[in-house]
N, C-alpha and C positions, 0 to 999 in steps of 0.2 A: 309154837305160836307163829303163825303167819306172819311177813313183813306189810305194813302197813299198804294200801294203795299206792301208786302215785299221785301230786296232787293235779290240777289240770296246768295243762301249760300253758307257759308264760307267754304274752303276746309280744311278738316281735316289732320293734323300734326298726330297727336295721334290719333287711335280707339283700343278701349279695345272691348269686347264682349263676355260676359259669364266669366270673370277670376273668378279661385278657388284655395285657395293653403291650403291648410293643411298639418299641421304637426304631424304625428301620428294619433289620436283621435280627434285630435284639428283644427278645420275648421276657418282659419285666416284670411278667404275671400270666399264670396260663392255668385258666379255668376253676381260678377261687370262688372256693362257697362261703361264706360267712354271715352269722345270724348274730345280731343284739337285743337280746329282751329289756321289756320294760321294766326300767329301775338297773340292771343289770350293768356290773362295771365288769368288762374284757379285755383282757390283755392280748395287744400284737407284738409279736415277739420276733427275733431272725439275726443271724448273722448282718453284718454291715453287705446291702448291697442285696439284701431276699428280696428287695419290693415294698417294705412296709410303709414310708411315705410315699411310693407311686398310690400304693394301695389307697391311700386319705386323699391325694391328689386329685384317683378317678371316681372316686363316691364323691366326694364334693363340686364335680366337672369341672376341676382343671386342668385333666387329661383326657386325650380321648381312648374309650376305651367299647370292647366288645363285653356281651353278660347283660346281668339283667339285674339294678340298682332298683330296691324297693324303699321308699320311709312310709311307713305305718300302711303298709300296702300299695301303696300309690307307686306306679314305675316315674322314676325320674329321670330315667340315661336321657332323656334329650332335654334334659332342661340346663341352661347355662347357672352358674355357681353363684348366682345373685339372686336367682329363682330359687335355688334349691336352700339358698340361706333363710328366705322369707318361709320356706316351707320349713324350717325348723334342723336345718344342718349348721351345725356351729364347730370353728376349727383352733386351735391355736398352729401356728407355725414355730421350726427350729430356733430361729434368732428370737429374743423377746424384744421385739420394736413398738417402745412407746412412743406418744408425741412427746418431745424432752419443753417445750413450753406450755403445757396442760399439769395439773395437777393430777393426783389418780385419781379422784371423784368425776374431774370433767376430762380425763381418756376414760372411764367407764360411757360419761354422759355420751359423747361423738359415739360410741360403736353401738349403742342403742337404735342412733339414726332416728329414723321413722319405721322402723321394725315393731317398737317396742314389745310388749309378752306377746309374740307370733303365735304361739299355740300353750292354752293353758297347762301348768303344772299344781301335781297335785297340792293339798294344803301344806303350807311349811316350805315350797322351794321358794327361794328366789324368784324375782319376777320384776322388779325395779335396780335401780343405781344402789339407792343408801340399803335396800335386802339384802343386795348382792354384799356390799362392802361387809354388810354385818356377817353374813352366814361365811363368805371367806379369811371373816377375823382383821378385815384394814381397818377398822373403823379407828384407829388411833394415827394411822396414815393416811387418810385422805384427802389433807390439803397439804403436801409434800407434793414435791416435784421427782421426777422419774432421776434425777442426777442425785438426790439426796438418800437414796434408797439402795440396801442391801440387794445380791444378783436373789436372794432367796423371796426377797419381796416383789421385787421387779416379775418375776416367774408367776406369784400368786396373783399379783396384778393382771399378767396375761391371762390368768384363767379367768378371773373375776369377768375380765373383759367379754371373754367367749361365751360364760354361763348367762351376763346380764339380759340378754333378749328373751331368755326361756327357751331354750332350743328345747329340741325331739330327743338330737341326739350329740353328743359331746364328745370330737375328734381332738385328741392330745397327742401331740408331734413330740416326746424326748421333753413333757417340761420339767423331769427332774436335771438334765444335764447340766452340768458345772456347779450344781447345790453340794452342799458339805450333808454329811450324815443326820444331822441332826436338820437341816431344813430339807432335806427329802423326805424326813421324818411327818415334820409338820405338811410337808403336800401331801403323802400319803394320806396324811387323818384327814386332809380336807377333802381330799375325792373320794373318801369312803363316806363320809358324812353327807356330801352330793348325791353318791347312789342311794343311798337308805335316803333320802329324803323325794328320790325318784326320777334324777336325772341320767338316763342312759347314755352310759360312757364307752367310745373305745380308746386304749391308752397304745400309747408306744413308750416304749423305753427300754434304753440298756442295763437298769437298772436293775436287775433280776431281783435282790431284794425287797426292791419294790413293790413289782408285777407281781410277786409271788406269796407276798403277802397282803395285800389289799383286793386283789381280782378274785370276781366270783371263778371264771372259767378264764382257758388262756389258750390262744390258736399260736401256733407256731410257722414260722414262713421260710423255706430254701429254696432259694434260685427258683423265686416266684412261685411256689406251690406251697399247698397247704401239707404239713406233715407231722401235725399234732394237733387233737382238740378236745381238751377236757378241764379236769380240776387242776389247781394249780398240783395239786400231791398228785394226778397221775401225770403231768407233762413233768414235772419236777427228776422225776423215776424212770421218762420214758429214754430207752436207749438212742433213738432217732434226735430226740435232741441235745441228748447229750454229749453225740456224736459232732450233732454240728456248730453247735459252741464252745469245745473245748478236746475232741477227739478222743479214739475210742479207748485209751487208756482210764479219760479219768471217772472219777467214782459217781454215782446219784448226787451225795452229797454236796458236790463241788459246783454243782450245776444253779444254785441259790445263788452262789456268788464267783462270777467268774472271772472277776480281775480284768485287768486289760487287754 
């Protein structure tokens, strides 16, 4: 029996092509390709120090960078990061910084702005304040203050934050870090619940468990180049990176989870 066709391909949210950014002497990216389909959730992955927040810095232009920055076709490298937000680039940052005298319903209301749903998403995303709170599960939290609040909720807050306007595409900087097992648990099921419902994500984290089991596909980054891009079970396996997270002694397996 023959294997089935392929089906048609997915259209791409994000394309990168050739990006380079260097600082001074210092080449913190050289000649990255990267693609996001729509709906599709991608893991950026690397060593401390490959690029990977340079990488969200220069797609969202708060670096300058060489390459050629696509959303939904459109080149954006020369648009400034408040242009590129209203086009539908949404970020979270490392710190989770709320306003500590807003409740979480009004730090959603402020980052709405005058943006509001920038570019429609399909039926069932988010696209308001109280969608948002619902589909990221605060709804029992949203007249709480950011001081009364678990670091696992404050995290889900940041994202709530970033998803309310209906972005294109959904850049996550490390928000599992400093969560405990079981509330990186609960973020995982929420960004898998985001992408099936057709918000395009790319994620960072050190979390290997994480990335590797929620991501549809996962790009790997060393000393600013790309050198892995597939399913989470062939980067999982691939020796290149298992070299550079943990060196070449240790096993496939060990590469899920690689401790400190």
């Amino acid at each position: 029996m023959e294997p089935d066709p392929p089906g048609p391909p997915v259209p791409s949210v994000l394309s990168v092509t050739g990006l380079s950014v260097a600082f001074g002497g210092v080449h913190a990216l050289t000649d990255v390709d990267l693609q996001v389909g729509e709906g599709e959730l991608v893991g950026l992955i690397g060593p401390n120090g490959a690029g990977k927040t340079t990488f969200i810095d220069a797609i969202t232009g708060f670096v300058r960078c060489s390459g050629r920055v696509e959303l939904d076709g459109r080149d954006v490298g020369e648009r400034a990061p408040y242009e590129r937000a209203r086009l539908g680039f949404s970020r979270t940052w490392q710190g989770t910084d709320l306003f500590d005298d807003l409740d979480v319903r009004e730090n959603l209301t402020v980052a709405v702005g005058d943006r509001g749903a920038v570019v429609p998403l399909p039926d069932g995303a988010p696209g308001d304040v109280d969608a948002t709170l619902s589909e990221i599960g605060l709804d029992s939290i949203a007249a709480a203050l950011p001081s009364e609040l678990s670091e696992g909720q404050r995290k889900l807050v940041g994202l709530a934050r970033a998803v309310v306007g209906s972005p294109r595409l959904l850049c996550l900087d490390e928000p599992a870090a400093g969560l405990d097992t079981e509330e990186s648990r609960v973020l995982g099921r929420r960004l898998r619940e985001l992408c099936d419902r057709g918000v395009s994500t790319l994620l960072i984290d050190h979390d290997m468990g994480l990335v590797l089991s929620i991501c549809d596909r996962v790009v790997v980054l060393e000393f600013g180049t790309v050198i892995a891009d597939g399913s989470p079970e062939a980067v999982r396996r691939d020796p290149a990176v298992i070299s550079a997270y943990l060196g070449s002694a240790a096993t496939p397996a060990q590469v899920v989870n690689p401790g400190p």
